[in-house]
C-alpha positions in Angstrom: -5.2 -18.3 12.9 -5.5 -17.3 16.6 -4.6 -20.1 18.6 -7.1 -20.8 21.7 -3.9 -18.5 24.1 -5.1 -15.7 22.0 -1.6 -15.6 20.3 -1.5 -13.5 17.0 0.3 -15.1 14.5 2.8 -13.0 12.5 4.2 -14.1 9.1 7.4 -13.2 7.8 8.7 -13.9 4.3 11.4 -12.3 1.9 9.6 -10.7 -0.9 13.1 -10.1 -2.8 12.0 -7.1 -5.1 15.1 -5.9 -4.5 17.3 -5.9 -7.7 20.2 -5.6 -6.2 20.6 -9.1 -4.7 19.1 -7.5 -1.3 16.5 -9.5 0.8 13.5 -7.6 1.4 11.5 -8.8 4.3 8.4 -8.1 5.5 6.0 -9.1 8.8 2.4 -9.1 8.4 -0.2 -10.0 11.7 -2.9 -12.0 10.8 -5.3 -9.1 11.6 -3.5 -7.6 8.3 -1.5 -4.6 10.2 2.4 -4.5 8.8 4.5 -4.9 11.6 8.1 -4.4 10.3 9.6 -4.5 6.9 13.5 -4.9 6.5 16.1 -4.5 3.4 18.8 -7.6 4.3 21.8 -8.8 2.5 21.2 -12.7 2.3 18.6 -14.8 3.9 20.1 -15.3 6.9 20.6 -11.9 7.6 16.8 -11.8 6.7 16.2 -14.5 9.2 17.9 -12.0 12.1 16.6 -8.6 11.1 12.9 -9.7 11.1 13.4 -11.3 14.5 13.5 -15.1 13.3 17.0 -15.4 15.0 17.4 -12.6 17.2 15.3 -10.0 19.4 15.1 -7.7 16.4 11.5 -6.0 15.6 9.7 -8.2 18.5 9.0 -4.5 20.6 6.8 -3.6 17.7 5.3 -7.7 17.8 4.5 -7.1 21.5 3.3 -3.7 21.3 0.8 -4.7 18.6 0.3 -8.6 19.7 0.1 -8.1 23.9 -1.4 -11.1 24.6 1.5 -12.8 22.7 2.5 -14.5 19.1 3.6 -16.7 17.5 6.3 -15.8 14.1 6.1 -18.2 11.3 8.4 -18.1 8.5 6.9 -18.6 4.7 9.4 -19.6 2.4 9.0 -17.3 -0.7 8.2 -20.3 -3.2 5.3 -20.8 -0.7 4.0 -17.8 0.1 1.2 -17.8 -3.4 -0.3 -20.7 -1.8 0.0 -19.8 2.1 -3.6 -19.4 2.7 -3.5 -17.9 6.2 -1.0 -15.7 4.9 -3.5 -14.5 2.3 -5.8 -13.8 4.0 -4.0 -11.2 6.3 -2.6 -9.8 2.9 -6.7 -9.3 1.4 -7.0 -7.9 5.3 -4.2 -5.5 4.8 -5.2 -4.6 1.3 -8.8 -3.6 2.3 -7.5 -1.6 4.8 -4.9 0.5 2.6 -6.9 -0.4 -1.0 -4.0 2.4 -2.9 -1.3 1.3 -1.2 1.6 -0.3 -3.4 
């Protein structure tokens, strides 16, 4: 999904595994690398850790992504069917096959 400016895109979504009512976000580059995960109290908070809203976690974006990128949020009911984003998740998964 690298645009023709050699932007990376990075996809955030709230995996909510947390049974406490928590958030749980998580940032994953195309390439499949985890950038950043966060534990947030709502969706908006989400939104602001992950670096939606705010500056937050974009040093480890550029340190990884130098020639830019782009974040796009996937709303949890569509992140089964995201297909970019599942294919950075079978990237990641190859790469760490007994992780999680």
């Amino acid at each position: 999904m690298t645009t023709e400016s050699n932007k990376k895109t990075i996809f955030i979504w709230d995996n909510n595994e947390e049974q406490s009512g928590d958030r749980h976000g998580i940032a994953l580059c195309e390439d499949g690398v985890v950038l950043a995960e966060h534990v947030s109290s709502s969706l908006d908070w989400l939104k602001h850790d992950m670096g939606l809203t705010s500056e937050w976690k974009h040093e480890a974006y550029r340190t990884h992504c130098p020639q830019g990128y782009q974040l796009v949020f996937v709303d949890q009911h569509m992140v089964a069917s995201h297909e970019a984003l599942n294919v950075a998740y079978k990237l990641s998964r190859l790469a760490h096959p007994n992780f999680g």
